[in-house]
C-alpha positions in Angstrom: 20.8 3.4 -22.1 17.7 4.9 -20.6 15.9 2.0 -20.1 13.0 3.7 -18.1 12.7 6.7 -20.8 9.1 5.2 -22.0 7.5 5.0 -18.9 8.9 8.0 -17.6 7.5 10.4 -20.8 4.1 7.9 -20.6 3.5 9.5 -17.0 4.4 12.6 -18.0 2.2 12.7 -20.8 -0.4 12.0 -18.8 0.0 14.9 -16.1 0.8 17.4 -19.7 4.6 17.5 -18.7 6.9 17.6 -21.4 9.2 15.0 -22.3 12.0 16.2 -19.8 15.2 14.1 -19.1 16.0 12.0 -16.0 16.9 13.4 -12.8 20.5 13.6 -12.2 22.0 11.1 -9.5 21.5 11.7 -6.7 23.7 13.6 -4.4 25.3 12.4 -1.4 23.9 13.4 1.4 3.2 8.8 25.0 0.5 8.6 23.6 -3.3 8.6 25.1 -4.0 5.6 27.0 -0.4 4.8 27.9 1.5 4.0 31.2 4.5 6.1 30.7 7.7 5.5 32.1 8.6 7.5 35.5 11.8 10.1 33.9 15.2 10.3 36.2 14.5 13.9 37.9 16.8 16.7 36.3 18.0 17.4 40.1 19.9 14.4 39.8 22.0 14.9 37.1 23.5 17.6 38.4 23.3 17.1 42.5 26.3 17.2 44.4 27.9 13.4 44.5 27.6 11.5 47.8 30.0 11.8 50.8 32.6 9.8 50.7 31.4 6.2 52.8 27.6 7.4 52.6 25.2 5.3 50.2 24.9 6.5 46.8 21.0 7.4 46.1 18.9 5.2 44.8 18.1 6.1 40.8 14.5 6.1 40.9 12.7 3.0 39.8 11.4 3.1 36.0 7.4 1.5 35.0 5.3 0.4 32.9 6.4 1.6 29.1 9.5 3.8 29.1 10.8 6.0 26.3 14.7 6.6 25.9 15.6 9.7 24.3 16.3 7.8 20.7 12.4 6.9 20.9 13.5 3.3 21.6 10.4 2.6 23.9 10.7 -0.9 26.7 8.7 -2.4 29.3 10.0 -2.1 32.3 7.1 -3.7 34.2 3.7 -5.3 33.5 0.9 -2.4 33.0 -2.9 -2.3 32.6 -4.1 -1.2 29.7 -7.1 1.0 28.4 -9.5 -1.5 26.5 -11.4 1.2 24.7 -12.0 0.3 21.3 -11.9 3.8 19.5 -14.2 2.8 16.6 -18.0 3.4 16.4 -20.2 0.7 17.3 -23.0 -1.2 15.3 -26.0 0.8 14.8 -27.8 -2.1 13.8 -28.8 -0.6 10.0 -25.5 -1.8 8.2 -25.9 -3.8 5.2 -23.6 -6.2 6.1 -23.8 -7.7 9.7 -21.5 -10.4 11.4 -21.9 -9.2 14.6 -25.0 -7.0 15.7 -24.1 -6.3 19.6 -20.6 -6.6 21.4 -22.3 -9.6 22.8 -21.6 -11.3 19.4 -18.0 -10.7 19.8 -16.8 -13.8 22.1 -13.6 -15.1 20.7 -11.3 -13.0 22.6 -11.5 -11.0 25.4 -13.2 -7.4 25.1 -14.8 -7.4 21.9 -16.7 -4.8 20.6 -19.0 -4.8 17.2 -17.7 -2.1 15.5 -19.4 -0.3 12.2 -17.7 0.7 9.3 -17.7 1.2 5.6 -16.2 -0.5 3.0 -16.4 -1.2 -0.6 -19.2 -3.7 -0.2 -21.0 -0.7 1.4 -21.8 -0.6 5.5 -20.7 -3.4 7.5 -20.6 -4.6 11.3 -17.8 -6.3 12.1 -16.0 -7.5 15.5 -12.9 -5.4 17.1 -10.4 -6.8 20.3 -8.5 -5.0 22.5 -7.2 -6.1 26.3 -6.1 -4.8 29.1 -3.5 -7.1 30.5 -1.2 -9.7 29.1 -3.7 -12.5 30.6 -6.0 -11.3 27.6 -3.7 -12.1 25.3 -2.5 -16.0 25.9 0.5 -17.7 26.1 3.6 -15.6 24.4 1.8 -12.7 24.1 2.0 -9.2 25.6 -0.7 -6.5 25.9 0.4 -3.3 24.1 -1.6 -0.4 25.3 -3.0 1.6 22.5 -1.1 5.2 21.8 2.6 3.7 22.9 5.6 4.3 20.8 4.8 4.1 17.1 1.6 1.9 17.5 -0.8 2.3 15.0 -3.5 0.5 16.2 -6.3 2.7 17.9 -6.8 0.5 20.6 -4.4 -1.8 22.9 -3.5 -5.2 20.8 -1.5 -8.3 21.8 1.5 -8.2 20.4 4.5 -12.1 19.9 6.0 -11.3 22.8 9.9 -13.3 23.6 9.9 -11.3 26.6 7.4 -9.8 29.1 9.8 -6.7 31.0 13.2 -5.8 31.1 14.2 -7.9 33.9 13.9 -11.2 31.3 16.7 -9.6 29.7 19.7 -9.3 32.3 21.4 -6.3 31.1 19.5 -5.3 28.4 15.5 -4.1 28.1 12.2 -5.7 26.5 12.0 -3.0 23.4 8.8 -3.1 21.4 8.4 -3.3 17.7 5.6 -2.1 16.3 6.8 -2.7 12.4 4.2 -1.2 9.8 5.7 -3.6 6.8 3.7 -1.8 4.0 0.8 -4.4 4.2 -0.2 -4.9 7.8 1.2 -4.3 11.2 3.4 -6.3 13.1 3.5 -6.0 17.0 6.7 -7.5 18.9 8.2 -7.6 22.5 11.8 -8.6 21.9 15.5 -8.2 23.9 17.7 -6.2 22.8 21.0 -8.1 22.1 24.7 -8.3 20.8 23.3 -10.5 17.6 21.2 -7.0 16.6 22.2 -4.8 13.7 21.2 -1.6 14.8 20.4 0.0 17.9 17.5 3.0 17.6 15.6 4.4 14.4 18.3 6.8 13.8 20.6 3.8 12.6 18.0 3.5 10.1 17.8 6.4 8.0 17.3 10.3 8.1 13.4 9.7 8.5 13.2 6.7 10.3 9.2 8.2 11.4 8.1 7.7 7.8 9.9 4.4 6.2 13.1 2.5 7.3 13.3 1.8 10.8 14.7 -0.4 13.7 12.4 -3.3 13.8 12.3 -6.9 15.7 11.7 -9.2 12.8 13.4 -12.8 12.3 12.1 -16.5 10.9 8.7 -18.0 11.8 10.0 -19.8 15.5 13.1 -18.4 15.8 13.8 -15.5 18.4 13.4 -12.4 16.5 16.5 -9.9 16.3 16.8 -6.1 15.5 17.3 -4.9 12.2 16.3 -2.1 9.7 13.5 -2.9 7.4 11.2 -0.6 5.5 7.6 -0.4 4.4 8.6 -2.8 1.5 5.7 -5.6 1.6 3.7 -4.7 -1.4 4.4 -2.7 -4.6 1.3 -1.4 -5.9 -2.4 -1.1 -4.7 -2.5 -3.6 -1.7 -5.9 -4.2 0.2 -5.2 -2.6 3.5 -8.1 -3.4 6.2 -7.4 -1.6 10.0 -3.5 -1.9 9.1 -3.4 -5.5 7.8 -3.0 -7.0 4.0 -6.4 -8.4 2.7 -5.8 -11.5 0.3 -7.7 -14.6 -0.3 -5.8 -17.9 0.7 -5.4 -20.7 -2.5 -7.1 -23.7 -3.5 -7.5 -25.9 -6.0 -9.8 -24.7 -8.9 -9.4 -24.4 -12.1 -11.5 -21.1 -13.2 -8.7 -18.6 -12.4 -6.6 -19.7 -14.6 -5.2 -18.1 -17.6 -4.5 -20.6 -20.8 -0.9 -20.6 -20.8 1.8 -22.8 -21.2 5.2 -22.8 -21.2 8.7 -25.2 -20.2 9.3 -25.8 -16.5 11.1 -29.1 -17.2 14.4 -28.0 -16.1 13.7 -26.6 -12.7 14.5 -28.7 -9.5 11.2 -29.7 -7.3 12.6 -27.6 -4.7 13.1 -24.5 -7.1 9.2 -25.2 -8.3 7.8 -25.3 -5.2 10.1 -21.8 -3.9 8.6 -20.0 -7.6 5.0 -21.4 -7.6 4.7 -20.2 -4.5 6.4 -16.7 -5.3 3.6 -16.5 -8.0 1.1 -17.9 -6.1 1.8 -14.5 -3.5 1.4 -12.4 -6.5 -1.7 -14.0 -7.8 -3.5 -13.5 -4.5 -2.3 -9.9 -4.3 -3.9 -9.2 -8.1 -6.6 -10.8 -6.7 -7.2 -8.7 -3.7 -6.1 -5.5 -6.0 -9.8 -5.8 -7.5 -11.3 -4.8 -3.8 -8.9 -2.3 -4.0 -9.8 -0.6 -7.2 -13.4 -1.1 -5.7 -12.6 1.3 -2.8 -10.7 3.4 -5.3 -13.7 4.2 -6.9 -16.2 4.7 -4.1 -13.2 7.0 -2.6 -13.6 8.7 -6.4 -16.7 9.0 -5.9 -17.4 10.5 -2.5 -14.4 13.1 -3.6 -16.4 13.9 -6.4 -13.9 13.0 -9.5 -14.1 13.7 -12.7 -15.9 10.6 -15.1 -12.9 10.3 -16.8 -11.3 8.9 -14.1 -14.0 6.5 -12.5 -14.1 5.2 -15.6 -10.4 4.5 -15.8 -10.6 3.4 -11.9 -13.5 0.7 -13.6 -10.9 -0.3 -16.4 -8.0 -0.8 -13.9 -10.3 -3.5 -11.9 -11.0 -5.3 -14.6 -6.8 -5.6 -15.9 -6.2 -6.8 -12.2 -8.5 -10.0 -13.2 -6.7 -10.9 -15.7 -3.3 -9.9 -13.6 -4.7 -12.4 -11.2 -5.5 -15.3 -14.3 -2.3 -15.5 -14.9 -0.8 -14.9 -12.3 -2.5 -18.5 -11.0 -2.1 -19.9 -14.2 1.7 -19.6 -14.0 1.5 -20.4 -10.3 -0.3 -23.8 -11.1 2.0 -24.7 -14.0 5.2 -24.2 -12.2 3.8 -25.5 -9.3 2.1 -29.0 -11.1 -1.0 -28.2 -9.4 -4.3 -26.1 -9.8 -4.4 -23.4 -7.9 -6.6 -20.3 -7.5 -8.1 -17.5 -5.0 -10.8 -18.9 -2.0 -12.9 -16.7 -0.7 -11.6 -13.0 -0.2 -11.4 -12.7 3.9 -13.8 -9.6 4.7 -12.5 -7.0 3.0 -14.4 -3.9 4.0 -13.0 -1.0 5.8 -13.8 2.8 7.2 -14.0 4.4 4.0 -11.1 7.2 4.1 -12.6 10.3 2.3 -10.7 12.8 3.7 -8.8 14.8 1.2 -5.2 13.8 3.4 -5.8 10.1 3.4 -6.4 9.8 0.3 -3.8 12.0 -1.4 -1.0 10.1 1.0 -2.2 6.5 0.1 -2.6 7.5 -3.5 1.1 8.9 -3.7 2.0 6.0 -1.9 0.5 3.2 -3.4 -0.3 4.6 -7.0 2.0 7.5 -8.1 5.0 5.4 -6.5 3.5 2.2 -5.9 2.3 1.3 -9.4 4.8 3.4 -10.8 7.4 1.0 -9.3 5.3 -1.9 -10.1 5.4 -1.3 -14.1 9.5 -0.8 -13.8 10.0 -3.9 -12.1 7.5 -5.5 -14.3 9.3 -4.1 -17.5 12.8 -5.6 -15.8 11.0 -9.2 -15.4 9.6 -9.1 -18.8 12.6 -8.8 -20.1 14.5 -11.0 -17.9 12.0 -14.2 -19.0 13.5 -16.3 -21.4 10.2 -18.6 -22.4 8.4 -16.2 -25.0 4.8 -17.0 -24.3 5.5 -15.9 -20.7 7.2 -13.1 -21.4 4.5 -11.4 -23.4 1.8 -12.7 -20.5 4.1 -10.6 -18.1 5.0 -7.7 -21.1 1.1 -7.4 -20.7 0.8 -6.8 -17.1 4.0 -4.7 -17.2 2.0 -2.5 -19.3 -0.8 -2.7 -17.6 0.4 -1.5 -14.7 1.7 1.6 -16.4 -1.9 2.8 -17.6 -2.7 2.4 -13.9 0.3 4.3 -12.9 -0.7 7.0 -14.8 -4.0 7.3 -13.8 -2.8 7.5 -10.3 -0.7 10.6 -11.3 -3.9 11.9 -13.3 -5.9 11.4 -9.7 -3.0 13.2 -7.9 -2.9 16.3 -10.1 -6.7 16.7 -9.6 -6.7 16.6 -6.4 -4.1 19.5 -6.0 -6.1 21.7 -8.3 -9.0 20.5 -6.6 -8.2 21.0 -3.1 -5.0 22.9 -3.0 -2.8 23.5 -0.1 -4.3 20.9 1.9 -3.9 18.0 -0.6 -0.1 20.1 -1.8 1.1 19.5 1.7 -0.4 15.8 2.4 1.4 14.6 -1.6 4.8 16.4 -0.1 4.9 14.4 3.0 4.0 11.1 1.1 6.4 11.5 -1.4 8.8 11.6 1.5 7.4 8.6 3.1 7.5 7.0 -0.3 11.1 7.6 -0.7 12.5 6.5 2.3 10.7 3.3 1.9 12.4 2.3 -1.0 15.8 3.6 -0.6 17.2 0.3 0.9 16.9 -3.5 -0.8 14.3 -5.3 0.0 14.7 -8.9 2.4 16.2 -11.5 0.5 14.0 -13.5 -1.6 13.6 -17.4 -0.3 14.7 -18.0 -4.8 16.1 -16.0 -6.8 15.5 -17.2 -10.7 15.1 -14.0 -13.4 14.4 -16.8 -16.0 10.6 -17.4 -14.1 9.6 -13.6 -13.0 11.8 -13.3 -9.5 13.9 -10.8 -9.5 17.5 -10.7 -6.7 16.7 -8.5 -3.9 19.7 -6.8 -4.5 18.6 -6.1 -8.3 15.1 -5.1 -6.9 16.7 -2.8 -5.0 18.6 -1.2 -7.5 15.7 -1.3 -10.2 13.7 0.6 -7.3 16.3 3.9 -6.6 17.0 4.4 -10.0 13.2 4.4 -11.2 12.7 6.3 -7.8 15.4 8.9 -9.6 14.8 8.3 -13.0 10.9 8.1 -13.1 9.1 9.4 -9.8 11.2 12.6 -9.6 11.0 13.9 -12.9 7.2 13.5 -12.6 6.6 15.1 -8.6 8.7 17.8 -10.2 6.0 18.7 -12.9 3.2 18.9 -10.1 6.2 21.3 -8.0 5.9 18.7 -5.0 10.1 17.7 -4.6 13.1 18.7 -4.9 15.2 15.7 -3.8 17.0 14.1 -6.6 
């Protein structure tokens, strides 16, 4: 059965494609700032070998941030760091101000008051950086800005379980700098024998643009290395300076959806585990408003059509009631009232280039939200209770309007801005794909009957709409040919 055949021919209605079939399966198949690492001279791989009884030379001695030929990137020894904060600083005429100097900017070491815009218009706002690990505190490591696959446009402190290569005998201090989908994650770890994989290139054809070789373990608990993609969030996240935006809960009722429905059955363990799955969700909803906010502006400066700012508008207003009851099932299962506190400040540079926004629409809408609806279908249909089934039916459909109007968005912008926005979707889809490829990290419960889905069957659900769903429609706009 083609069980993704009406959202497929929904999207492709709206981007005028005809109702095609599925794909077919698919087929087998130092930066600025840093201290680099001092290489092993070419002479010496080929020089003539000692004299027998004479001292073999000494290999020459490796510093400061080293990268192997996999692009596996250690600390061999402590470095300073550039502390320049690359970001433009308060101009003092910004609607919103937190900070109005870099005098205002005392928590941490080298702050800066930095300017920006975001969907609650301009802002100040204040920035850290460091220059050595003594900025940082205890189990924490300075990482300068520009090294390995750092995002970050200045130096950050990174969790840090070791400071150089020498705190890990035979082995060296790698860093991690893990982009999860939502936020960065920045990690000086050992490499060890308990590690599944060794570079990138364990990871995946284009480890550069999703699954990759990352230090990640339990909250506490030494972190080992192990492939992980860009998996955090499907849909429209709030993304500020690399991190997830989303207000933490608290108890009040006015976010709640009126809906009811049996929990009696469920242990207090297996309550807690899917109220706070739910509760996640909920806040994620919640932050998607702000998102659709930015959405719009971006619309805007772009100069979009009316058609879609007003569909931009409707999308913010479903992502309310995504986030009613998403804390309404969140406070039932959970026997307690919960809802969103105060959304953390969630403004950001306004990206209006045509390339950032053509990648993070492909990203996050065309595949996002496209994913989003499948897996909301698949959950839908998996709840047994009938009053939360057509509370989560809804969404599912929701979500398939807004996946639509992100493929609407996308096929303007290549007939608005051509080659350059052609060339930016290509690459995202590409990014897009080989975030999803693999299953997701295992879920803390696993229980279809209330909305959580296995990883494994996430995982699944995600290639085949990937194959089923995304392809057919990048294949209408001429932007793949991977099946």
């Amino acid at each position: 059965m083609d069980r993704y055949r009406s959202l497929r021919l929904s999207l492709l209605v709206a981007i005028g494609g005809a109702a095609c079939s599925a794909s077919p399966p698919a087929s087998s198949g130092a930066g600025e700032g840093t201290v680099v690492a001092i290489p092993t001279s070419p002479a010496s791989a080929t020089a003539e070998p000692a004299p027998d009884g004479a001292p073999e030379p000494e290999a020459p001695k490796r510093v400061g941030w080293v990268t192997e030929k996999n692009g596996n990137v250690h600390r061999a020894s402590r470095v300073t760091c550039d502390a320049t904060i690359d970001i433009p600083a308060c101009a003092g005429t910004e609607k919103h101000q937190s900070c109005k100097t870099d005098a205002d900017c005392t928590e941490h070491p080298h702050g800066k008051c930095t300017s920006g815009i975001g969907q609650v218009g301009t802002y100040c706002g204040c920035t850290y950086s460091c220059e050595t690990d003594d900025d940082c505190g205890s189990g924490k490591a300075c990482v300068c800005k520009g090294t390995g696959a750092l995002r970050a446009r200045h130096s950050v402190c990174g969790d840090a379980s070791c400071g150089t290569d020498a705190d890990c005998g035979a082995s060296s201090c790698g860093l991690s700098a893990y982009f999860n989908g939502c936020y960065e994650q920045v990690t000086l770890a050992c490499r060890t024998k308990e590690d599944t994989c060794k570079s990138d290139a364990d990871c995946g054809e284009t480890p550069r643009l999703g699954p990759a070789c990352v230090a990640i373990g339990p909250k506490g608990a030494k972190p080992t290395w192990q492939c992980a993609g860009m998996s955090c969030v499907i849909g429209r996240p709030l993304v500020v300076e690399g991190e997830v935006r989303a207000a933490q809960p608290r108890a009040r009722a006015d976010w709640r959806a009126p809906l009811v429905f049996d929990v009696e059955n469920l242990s207090a363990e297996a309550r807690e585990a899917i109220a706070a799955h739910h509760a996640a969700i909920a806040a994620m909803e919640h932050a998607s408003i702000a998102s659709f906010a930015r959405f719009s502006l971006q619309l805007l400066a772009l100069g979009a059509p009316a058609e879609l700012l007003a569909e931009a508008q409707n999308a913010a207003r479903d992502e309310v009631e995504h986030a009613r009851v998403e804390y309404a099932i969140a406070s039932r299962i959970g026997g307690r009232i919960l809802g969103p506190d105060k959304l953390p400040e969630a403004t950001a540079r306004l990206a209006t280039d045509v390339v950032s926004f053509v990648e993070s629409l492909v990203v996050e809408g065309c595949v996002g939200e496209t994913l989003g609806a499948a897996e909301g279908q698949e959950v839908a249909r998996a709840v047994k209770d009938e009053g939360l089934g057509a509370a989560l039916a809804q969404i599912a459909e929701d979500e398939a309007r807004h996946a639509a109007l992100a493929w609407k968005t996308l096929q303007w912008a290549l007939d608005a801005f051509g080659d350059e926005a052609r060339e930016a979707a290509t690459r995202a889809f590409e990014r897009a794909r080989a975030m999803h490829e693999k299953d997701p990290p295992k879920m803390p419960v696993e229980n279809e009957e209330f909305g959580v889905l296995a990883a494994r069957t996430l995982g699944t659900l995600r290639r085949e709409a990937l194959r089923e769903v995304v392809v057919p429609c990048a294949r209408e706009l001429g932007l793949v040919t991977w099946s």
